[in-house]
N, C-alpha and C positions, 0 to 999 in steps of 0.2 A: 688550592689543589688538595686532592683526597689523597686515598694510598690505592684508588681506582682510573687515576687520571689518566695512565699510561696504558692499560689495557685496550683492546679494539672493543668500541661498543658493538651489541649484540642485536641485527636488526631486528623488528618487527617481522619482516617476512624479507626473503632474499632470492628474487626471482630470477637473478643471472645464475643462481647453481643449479636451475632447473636446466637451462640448455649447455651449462657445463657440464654437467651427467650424461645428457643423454645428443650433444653438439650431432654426432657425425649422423645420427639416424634422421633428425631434424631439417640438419641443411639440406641432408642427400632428397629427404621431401619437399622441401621448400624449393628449391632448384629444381625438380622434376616438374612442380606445377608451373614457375616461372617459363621453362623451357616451351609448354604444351601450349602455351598461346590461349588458353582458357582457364579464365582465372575466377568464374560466376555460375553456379546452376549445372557444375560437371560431375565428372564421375566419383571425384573426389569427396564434395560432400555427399553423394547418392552414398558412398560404398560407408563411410561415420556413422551418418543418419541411422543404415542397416544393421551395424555394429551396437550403434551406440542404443537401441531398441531393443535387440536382442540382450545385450548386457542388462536392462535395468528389469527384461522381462515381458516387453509389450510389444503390439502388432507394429507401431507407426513412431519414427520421431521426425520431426519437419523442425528443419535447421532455420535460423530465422539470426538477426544480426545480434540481437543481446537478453539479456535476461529479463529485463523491462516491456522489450517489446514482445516476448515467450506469452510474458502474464497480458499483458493487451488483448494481446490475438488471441488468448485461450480464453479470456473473459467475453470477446466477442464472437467466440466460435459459440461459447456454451447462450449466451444471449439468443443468437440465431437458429440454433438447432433446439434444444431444448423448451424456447419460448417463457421461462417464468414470469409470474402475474406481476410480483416484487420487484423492486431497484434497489432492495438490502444487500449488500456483501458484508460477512461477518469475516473478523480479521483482526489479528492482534494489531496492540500499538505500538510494541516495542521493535521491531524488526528493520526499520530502516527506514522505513516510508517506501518503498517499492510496490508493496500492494496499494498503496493509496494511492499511491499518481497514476498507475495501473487502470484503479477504479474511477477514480473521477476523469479519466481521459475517454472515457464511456457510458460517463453520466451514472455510475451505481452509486450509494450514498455508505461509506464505510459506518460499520456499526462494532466498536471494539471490546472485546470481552477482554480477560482479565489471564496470568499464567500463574504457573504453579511455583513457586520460588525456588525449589529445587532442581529444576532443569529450565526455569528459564522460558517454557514451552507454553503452549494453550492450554488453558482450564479447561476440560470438557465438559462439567460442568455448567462453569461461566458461557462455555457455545450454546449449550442446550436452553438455558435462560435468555438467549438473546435470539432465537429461533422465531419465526412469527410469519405470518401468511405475506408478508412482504419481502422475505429472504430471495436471494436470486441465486444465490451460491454462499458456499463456505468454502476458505479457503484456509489453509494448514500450513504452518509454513516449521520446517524441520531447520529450528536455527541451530547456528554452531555447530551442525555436525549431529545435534542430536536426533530424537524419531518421537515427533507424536504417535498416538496409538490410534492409526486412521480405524482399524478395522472396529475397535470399540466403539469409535464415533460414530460410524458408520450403523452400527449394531443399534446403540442409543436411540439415534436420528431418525433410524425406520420405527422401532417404539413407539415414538414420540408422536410420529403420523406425520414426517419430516421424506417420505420417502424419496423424491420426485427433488429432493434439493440435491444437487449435486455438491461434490464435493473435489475444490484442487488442492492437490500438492506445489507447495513452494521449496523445489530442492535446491534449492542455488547453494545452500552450505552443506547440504549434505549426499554428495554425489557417491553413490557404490552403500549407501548404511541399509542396512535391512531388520523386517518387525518379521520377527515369524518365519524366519526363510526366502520373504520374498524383500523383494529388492525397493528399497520408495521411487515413488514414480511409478507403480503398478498399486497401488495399495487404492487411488481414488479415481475419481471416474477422467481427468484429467490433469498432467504436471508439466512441470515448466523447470526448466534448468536455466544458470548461468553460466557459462566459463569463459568468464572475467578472471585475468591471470591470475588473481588470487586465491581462485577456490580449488578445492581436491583435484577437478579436473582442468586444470587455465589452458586455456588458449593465450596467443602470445598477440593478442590484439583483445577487442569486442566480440563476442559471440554466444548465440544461446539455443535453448530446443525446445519443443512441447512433444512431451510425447504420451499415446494413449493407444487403447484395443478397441476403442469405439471410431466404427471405420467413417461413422456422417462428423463427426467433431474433426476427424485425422483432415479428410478432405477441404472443412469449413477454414482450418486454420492453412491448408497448405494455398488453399485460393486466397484466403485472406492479406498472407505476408506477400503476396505477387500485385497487388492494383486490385485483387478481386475477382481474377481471372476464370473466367472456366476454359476458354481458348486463350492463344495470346491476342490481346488485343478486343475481347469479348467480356466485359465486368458485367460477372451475374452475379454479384454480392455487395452490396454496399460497404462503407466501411475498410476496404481494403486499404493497404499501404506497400510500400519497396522495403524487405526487410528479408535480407539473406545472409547467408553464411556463408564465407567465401570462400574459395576453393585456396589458400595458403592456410589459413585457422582451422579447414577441416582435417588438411592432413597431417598439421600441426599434433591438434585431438587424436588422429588415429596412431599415430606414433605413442603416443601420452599413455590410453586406453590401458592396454595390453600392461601394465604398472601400477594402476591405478590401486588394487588390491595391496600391494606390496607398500604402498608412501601414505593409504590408509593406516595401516599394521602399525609403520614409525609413526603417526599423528598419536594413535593412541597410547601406545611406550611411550610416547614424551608426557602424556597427561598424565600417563600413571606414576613416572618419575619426579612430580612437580604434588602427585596427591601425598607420596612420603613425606614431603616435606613442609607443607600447610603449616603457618604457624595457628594460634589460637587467635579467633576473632577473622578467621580468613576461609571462606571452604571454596571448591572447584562446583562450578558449572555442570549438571551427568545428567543425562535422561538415564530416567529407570529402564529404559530399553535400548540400552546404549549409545557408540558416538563414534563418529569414523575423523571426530577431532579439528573440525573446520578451524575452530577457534580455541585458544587457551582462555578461558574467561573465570576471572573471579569474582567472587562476592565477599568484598572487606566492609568492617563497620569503620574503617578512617581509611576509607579509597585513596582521599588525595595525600596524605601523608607517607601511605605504603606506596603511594607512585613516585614520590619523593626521592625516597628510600632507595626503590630501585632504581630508578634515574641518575642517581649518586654514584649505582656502579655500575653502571654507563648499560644498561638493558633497556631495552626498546619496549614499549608500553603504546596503549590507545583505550579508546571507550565506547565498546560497539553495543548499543549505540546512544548517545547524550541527552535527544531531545525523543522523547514519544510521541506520534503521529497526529494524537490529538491535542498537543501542544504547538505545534509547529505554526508559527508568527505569519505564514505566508496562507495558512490554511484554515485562519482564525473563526474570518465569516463565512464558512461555508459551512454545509449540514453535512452534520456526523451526529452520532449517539455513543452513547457507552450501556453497555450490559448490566441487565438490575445487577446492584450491588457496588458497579462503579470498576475500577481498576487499582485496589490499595496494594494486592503482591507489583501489578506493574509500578507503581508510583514511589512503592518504598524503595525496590529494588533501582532507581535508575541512578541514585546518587552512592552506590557499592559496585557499579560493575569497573571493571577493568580488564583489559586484555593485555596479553603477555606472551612472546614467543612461541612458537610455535606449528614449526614447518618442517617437512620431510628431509631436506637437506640442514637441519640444522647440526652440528655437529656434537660429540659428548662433551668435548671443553664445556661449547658453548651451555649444554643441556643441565650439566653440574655449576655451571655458574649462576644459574637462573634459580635453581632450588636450592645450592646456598644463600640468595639471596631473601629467598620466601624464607627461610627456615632462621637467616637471622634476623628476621624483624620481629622488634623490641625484644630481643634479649640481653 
């Protein structure tokens, strides 16, 4: 035993204080949908969907069951309406494998370029080098909270003579962050969200959105996640599947919404309270265009000894994420590429990352006990 044994460890993330916060406006939702006998395709996610468009800034968002199947339906919406020559999708490695199973579930062949070690983020650079008459999309994926700089890429890309490739946003970790004023999720020609209980915006089950101001994509995807439908019972689209949002998760979300701004605010005050305290040989995870704080993420040159460390007193830790895409043992034999130059910022960086507390309902105890603990390692 330490002289930490006797304290409450400090979880990774603690999703019961989300509906202890906010309990009675919740239930009294959850109960009203249960009550109305329709619980699929009602007014409930119509009125989110409206909401939740409005808020990010854009014409359409089409509620869909999870954030996997957002990126699917949006990769086959763009396949279908847009037509590209290519079955390239360019796409980092490090992010989880979401865009790759996404991609190979639609036959595109993942092509990964390389990030910036600073935030963690894609190299635009490294996108531009990986660009080629076989691309079929680029896709951006704003991890941890932070913000690629879509509009630069965008800017590059037409340069480049790249016009006609479109470009998604992956906000699954960064829901409400904004480049420029405007909100992600309005920045590319197409995005996709998750809220999976854990992200800025959770839903209290499975659930996710695509949302865009391009009305032929808005529509491809909304037939899409139905069977394909253009009537009911009419598939005038190939490729379609069963993939909704259901009427308890939406107005779950719509309760949520309306906060959303305010448990961003605390994400970020917890990061900046944790940047005081950094020892030497440890920095924080930032996009130079800031962070609405998904994740606490560091970069140590002896990861597993400073997980150690804190583990000792008794703080909840993880590694988001372990293996990189084009690593991954199940995805061995299949085609993929990497971007002239290869992936050395990803490759160096995956044996330093660490994740560490970091949620809105975290408390001060809890918030000073975390930064003491950064602040005393090795001293």
């Amino acid at each position: 035993m330490n002289q930490f044994s006797a304290v409450s460890p400090i979880p990774l993330n603690d999703l019961k204080r989300i509906y202890q916060d906010s309990s009675e406006p919740i239930t009294e939702a959850v109960n009203a949908v249960l009550a109305s006998g329709w619980w699929l395709n009602g007014d409930r996610a119509a009125r989110f969907c409206a909401d939740f468009a409005r808020y990010v800034g854009v014409e359409h968002c089409v509620g869909v069951a999870n954030g996997t199947d957002a990126l699917e339906i949006a990769f086959r919406a763009l396949l279908s309406v847009r037509k590209p020559k290519g079955r390239d999708i360019i796409t980092v490695a490090n992010a989880g494998g979401y865009s790759t199973i996404a991609a190979r579930s639609v036959g595109l062949t993942p092509v990964y370029v390389d990030i910036e070690e600073a935030s963690q983020l894609a190299d635009i650079d490294s996108i531009l080098r990986a660009l080629s008459d076989e691309t079929a999309l680029v896709v951006v994926t704003h991890l941890y909270g932070g913000v690629v700089d879509v509009s630069t890429l965008r800017e590059k890309m037409d340069q480049a003579g790249h016009q006609s490739v479109p470009i998604l946003e992956d906000c699954a970790q960064a829901h409400g962050a904004e480049l420029h004023g405007k909100r992600v999720g309005s920045l590319g020609d197409i995005a996709t969200f998750s809220f999976y209980p854990t992200k800025n915006l959770g839903a209290f089950g499975d659930a996710g959105g695509i949302v865009t101001s391009d009305d032929e994509l808005a529509q491809a995807c909304n037939a899409l996640r139905q069977y394909g439908w253009s009537d009911k019972y009419t598939i005038a689209r190939p490729g379609g599947r069963n993939s909704r949002i259901d009427e308890i998760q939406a107005a779950i979300l719509s309760v949520l919404l309306p906060h959303l701004g305010q448990a961003n605010d605390r994400r970020v005050q917890i990061l900046a309270r944790y940047a005081e305290a950094l020892p030497e040989g440890v920095r924080l995870v930032q996009s130079s265009h800031g962070s609405v704080g998904h994740l606490a993420i560091l970069l140590a040159d002896d990861r597993d000894e400073l997980r150690r460390h804190l583990s000792e007193r008794r703080i909840g830790t993880d590694i988001h994420y372990p293996i990189l895409d084009c690593d991954q043992p199940g995805w061995a034999d299949m085609p993929k590429r990497e971007a002239a130059g290869g992936l050395p910022v990803s490759r160096r960086s995956i044996g330093r990352l660490l994740t560490i507390p970091c949620f809105p309902g975290m408390t001060e105890q809890e918030i000073e006990r975390v930064s003491e603990g950064l602040s005393a390692w090795r001293r």
